[in-house]
Each structure stands twice: as C-alpha cells, then as structure tokens.
FIFI-353344 format. One record per atom (N, C-alpha, C, CB): residue number from 1; residue in one letter; x, y, z. Coordinates in Angstrom, 1 decimal. Glycine has a CB too. Layout:
ATOM  NUM  a  X  Y  Z
...
This chain:
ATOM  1  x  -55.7  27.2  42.1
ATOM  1  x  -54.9  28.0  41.1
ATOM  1  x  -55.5  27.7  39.7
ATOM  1  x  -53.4  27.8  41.2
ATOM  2  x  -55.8  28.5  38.7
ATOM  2  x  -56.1  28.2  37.6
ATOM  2  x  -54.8  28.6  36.4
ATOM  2  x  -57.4  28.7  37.4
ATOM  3  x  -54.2  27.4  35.4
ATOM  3  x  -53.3  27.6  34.6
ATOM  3  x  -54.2  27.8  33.1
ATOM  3  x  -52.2  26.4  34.7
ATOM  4  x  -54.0  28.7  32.2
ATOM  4  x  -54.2  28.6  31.0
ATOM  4  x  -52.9  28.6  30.2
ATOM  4  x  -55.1  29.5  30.8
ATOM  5  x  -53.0  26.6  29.0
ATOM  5  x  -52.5  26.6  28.5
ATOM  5  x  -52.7  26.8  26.7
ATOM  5  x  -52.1  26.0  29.0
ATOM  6  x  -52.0  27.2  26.2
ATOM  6  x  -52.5  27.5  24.3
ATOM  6  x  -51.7  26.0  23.6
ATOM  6  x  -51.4  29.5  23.2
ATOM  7  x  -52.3  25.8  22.6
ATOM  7  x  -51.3  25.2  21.6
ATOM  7  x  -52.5  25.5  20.0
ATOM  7  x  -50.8  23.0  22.1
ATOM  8  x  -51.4  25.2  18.9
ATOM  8  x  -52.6  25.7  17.9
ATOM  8  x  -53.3  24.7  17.4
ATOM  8  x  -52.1  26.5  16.7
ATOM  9  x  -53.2  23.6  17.8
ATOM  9  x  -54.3  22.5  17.7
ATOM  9  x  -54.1  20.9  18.0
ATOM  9  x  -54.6  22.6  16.3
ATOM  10  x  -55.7  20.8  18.3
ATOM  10  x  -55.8  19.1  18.9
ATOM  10  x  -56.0  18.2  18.2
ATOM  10  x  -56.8  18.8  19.7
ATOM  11  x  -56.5  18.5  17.0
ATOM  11  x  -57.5  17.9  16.5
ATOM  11  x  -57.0  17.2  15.4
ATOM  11  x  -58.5  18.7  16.1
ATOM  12  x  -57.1  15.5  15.4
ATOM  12  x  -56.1  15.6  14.2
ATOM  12  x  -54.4  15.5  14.4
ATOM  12  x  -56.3  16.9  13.6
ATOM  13  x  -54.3  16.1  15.7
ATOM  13  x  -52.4  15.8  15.8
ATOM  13  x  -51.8  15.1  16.5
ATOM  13  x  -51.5  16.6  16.2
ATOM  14  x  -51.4  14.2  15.8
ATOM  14  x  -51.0  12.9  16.6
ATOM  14  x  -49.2  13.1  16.6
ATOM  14  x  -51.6  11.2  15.6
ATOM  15  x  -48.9  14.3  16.8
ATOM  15  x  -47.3  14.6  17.2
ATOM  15  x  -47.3  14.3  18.3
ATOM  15  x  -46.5  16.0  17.1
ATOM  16  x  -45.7  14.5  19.0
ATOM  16  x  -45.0  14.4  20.3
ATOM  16  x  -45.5  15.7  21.5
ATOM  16  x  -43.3  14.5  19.9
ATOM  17  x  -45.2  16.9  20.7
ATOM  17  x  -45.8  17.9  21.0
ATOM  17  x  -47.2  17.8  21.6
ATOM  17  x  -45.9  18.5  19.9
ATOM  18  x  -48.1  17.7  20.8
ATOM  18  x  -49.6  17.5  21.1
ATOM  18  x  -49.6  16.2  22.6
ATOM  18  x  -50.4  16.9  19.4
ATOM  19  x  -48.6  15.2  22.5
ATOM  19  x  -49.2  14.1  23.6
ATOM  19  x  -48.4  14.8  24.4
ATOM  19  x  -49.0  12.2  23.6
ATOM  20  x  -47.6  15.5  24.6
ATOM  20  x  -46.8  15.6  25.6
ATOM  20  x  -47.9  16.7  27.1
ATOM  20  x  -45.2  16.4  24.8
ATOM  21  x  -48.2  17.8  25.7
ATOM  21  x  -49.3  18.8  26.5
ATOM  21  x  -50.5  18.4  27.0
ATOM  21  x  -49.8  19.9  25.7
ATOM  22  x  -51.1  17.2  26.3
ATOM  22  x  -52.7  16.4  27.0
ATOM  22  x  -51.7  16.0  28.1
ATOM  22  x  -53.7  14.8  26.0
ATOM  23  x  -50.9  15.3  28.4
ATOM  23  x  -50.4  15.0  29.7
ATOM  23  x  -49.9  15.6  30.1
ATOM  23  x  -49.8  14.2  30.0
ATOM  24  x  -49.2  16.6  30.4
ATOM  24  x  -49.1  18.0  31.3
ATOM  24  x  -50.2  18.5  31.8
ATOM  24  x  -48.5  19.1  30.5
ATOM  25  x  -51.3  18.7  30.9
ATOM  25  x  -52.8  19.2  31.0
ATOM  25  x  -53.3  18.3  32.1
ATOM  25  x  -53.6  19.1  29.4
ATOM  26  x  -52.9  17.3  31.9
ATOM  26  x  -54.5  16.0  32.7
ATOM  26  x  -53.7  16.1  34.3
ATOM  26  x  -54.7  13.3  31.8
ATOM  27  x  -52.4  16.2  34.4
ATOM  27  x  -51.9  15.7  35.3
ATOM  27  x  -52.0  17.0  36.5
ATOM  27  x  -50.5  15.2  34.8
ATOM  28  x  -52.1  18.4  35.5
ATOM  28  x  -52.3  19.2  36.5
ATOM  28  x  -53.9  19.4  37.1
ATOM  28  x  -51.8  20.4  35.9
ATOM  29  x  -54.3  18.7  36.3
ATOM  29  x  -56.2  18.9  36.1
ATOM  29  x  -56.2  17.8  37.5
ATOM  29  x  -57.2  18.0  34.0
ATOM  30  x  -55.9  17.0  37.5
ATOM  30  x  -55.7  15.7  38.5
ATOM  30  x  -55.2  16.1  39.9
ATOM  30  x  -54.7  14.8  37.9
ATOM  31  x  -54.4  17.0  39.8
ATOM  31  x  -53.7  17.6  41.0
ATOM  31  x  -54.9  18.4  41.6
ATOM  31  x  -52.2  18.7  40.6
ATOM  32  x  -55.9  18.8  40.9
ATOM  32  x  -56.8  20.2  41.3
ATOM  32  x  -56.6  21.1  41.5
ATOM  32  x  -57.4  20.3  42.1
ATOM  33  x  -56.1  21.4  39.8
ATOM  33  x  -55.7  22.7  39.5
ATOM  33  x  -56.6  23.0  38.2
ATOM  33  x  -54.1  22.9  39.4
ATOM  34  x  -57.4  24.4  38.3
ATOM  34  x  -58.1  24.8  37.3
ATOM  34  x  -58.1  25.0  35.7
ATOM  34  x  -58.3  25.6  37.6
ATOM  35  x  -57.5  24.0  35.0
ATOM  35  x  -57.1  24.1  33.6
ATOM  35  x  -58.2  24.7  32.3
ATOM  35  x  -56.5  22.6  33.4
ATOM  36  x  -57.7  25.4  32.0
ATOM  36  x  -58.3  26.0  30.8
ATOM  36  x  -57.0  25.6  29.4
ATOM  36  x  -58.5  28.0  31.1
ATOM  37  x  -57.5  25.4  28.5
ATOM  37  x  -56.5  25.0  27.2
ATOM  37  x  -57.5  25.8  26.1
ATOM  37  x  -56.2  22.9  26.8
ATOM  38  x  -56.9  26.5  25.5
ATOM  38  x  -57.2  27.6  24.0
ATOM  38  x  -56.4  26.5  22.9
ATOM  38  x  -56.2  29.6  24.2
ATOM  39  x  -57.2  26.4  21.7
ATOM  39  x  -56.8  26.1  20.6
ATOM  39  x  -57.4  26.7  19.9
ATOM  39  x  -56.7  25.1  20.3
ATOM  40  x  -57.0  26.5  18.2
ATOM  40  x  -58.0  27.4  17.0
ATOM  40  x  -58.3  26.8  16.2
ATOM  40  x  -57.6  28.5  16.2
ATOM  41  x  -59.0  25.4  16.6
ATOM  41  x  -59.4  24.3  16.2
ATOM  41  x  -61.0  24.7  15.9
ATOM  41  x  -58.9  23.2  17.1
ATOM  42  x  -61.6  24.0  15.5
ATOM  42  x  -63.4  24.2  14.6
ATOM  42  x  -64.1  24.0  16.3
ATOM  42  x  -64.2  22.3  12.9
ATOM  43  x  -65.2  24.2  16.6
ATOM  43  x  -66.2  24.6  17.3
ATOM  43  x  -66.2  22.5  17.8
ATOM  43  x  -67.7  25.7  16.4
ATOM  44  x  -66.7  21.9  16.8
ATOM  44  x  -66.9  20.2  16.9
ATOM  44  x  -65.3  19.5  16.7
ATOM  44  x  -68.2  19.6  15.5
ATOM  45  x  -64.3  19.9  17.1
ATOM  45  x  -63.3  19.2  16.7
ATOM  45  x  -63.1  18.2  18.2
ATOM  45  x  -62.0  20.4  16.3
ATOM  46  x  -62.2  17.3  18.0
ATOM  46  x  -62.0  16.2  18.8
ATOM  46  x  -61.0  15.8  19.5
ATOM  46  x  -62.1  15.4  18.3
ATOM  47  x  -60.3  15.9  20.3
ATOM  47  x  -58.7  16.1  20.4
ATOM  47  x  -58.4  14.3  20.0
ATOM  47  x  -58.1  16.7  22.4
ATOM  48  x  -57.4  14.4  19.8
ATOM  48  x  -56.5  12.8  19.5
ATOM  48  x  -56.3  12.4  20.6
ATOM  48  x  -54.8  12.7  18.8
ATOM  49  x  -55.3  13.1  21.8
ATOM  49  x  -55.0  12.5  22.5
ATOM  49  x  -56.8  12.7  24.3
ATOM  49  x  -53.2  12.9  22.6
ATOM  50  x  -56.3  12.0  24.6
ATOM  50  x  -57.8  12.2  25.7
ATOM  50  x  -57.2  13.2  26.7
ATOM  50  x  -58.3  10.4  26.8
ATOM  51  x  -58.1  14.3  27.0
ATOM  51  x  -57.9  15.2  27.9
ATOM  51  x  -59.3  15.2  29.0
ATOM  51  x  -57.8  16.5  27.1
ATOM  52  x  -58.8  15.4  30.4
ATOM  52  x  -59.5  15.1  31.3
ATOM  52  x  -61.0  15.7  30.7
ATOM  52  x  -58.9  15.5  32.6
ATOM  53  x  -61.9  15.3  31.3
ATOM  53  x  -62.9  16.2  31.6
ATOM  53  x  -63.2  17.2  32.7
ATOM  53  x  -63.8  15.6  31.7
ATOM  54  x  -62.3  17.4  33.3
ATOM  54  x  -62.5  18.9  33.9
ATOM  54  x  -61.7  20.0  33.7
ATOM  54  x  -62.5  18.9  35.4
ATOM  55  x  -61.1  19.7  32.1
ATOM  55  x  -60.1  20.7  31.7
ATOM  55  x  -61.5  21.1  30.9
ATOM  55  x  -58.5  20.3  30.7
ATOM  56  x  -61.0  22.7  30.9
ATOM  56  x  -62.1  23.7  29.8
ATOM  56  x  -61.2  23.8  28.9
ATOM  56  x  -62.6  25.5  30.3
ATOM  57  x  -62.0  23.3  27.4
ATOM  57  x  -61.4  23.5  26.3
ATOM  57  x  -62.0  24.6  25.4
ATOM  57  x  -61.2  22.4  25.7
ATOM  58  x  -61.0  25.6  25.2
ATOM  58  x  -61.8  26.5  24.5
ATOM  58  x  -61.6  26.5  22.8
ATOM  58  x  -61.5  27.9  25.1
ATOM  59  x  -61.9  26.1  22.0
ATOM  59  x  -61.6  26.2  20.7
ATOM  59  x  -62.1  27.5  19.8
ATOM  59  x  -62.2  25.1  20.2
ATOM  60  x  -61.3  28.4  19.6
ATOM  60  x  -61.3  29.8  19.3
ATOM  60  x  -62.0  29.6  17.2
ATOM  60  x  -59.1  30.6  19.7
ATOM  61  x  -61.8  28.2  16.7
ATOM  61  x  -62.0  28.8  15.3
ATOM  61  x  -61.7  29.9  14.4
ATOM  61  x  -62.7  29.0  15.2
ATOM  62  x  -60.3  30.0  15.3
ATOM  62  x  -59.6  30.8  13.9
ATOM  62  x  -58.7  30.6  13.0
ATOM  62  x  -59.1  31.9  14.1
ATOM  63  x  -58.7  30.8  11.7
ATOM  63  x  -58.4  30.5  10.6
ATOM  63  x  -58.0  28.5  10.6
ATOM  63  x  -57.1  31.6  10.3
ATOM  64  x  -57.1  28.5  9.5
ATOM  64  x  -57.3  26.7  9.0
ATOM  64  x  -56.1  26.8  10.3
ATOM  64  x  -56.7  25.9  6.9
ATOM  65  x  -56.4  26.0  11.3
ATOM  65  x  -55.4  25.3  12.2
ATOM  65  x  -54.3  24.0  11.7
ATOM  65  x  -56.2  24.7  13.3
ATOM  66  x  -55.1  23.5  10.5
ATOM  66  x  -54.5  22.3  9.7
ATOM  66  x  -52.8  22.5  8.9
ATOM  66  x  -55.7  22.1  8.5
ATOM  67  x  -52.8  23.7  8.6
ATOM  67  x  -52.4  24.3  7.7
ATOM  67  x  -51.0  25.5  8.1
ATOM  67  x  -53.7  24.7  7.2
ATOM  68  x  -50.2  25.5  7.3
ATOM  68  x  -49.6  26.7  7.8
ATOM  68  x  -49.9  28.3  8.2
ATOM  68  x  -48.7  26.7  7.1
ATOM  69  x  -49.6  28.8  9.2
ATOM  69  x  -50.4  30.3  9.8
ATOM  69  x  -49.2  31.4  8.8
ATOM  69  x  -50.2  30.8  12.3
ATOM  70  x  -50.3  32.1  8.0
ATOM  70  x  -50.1  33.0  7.1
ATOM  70  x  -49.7  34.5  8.3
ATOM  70  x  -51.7  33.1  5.9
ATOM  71  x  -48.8  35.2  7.7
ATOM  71  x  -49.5  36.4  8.5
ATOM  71  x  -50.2  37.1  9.1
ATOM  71  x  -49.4  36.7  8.4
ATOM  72  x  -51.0  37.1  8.6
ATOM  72  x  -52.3  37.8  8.9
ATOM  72  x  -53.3  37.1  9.8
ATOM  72  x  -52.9  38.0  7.7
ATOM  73  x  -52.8  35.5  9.6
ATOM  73  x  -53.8  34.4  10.9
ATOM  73  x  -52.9  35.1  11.8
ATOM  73  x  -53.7  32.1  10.9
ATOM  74  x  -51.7  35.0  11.9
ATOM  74  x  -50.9  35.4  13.3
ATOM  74  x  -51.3  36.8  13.7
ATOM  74  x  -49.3  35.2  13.3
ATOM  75  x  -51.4  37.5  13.3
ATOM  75  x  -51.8  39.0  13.7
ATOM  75  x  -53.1  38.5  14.1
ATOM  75  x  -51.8  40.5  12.5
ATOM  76  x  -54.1  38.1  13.7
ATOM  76  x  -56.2  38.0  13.8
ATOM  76  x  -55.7  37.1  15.2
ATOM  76  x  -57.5  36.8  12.0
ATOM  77  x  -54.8  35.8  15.4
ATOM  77  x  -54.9  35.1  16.5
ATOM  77  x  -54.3  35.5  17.2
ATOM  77  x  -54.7  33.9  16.6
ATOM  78  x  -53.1  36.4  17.6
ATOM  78  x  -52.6  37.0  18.6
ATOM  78  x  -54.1  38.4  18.9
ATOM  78  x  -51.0  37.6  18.0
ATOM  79  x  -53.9  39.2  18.8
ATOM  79  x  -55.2  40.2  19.0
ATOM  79  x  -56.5  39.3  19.5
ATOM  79  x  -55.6  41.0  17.3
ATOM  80  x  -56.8  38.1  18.9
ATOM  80  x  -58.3  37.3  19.9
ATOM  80  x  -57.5  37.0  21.0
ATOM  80  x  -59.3  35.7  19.2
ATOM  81  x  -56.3  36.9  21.4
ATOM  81  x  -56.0  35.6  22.4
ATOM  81  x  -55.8  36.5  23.6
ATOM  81  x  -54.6  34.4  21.9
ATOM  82  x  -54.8  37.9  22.9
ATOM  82  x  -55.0  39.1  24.0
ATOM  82  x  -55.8  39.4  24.6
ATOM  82  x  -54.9  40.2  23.7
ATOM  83  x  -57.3  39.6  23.7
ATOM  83  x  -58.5  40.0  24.5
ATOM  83  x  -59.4  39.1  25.4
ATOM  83  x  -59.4  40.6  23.6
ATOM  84  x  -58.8  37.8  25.1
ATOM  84  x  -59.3  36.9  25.6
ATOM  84  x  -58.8  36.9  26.7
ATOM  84  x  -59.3  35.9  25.0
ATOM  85  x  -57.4  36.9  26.9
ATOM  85  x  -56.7  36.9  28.2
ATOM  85  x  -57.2  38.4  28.9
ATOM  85  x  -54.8  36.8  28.0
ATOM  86  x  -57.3  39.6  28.7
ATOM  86  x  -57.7  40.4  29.3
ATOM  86  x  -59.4  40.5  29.9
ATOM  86  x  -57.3  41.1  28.5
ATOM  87  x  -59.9  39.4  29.4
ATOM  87  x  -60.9  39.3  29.9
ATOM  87  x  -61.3  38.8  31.1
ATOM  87  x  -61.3  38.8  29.2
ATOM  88  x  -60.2  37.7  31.0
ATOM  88  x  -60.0  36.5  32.2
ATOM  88  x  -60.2  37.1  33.5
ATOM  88  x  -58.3  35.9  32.2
C-alpha cells in the first residue's frame, strides 16, 4: 500500500508537530508500506528530525516555507499539490 503524507516543512522545525509526523512516517515505512512525504521546503533542505531512507521525500520549493503562507502561496501550493496528486 502506498500512503502519501504533506506537512509544509522539515527543514529547520524542531516542533512537536514535525517529530510527531517523522515517526508516524518511519514507523509506517518500517511496516512496508510505500511512503511518499511532500513538503515546500528548498530542493537541498535537511529534515531535523531523521526520516527513514525508504521514505520518498518530495520537496516541492514553493514559496518561503520559513515564513507565514500569504494567500497567494496557498492558492500556487494547493493547485501544484492537486496536480501532483492527479498524477499519482
């Protein structure tokens, strides 16, 4: 079975949030289940917390992930993440 999960970024976030999803992520990855994780983090970013290596991480690069999402990031990242999923 393959799960794809989103969050809007790894890189850099050392919240509760963020550790909670790397271990949700690894544990299903561990079970042998196909994980894909989308963020809109930079192309070379690094996650904080350690995520397996046989999760696919896709880092989309859109707009500042650092920062608060303006309108217009949320319209541009909803519309990539649709077509992305329709691709699937």
């Amino acid at each position: 079975m393959e799960l794809v999960f989103g969050i809007k970024r790894l890189d850099s976030a050392s919240g509760g949030a963020e550790r909670v999803f790397c271990a949700i992520c690894n544990q299903f990855a561990q079970k042998g289940y196909k994980i894909t994780v989308i963020t809109f983090d930079t192309p070379d970013s690094k996650s904080f917390y350690p995520l397996s290596p046989h999760i696919k991480w896709i880092k989309m690069n859109l707009g500042t992930s650092k920062s608060k999402t303006s309108v217009y990031e949320f319209l541009v990242r909803t519309i990539a993440l649709r077509r992305f999923l329709r691709k699937g």
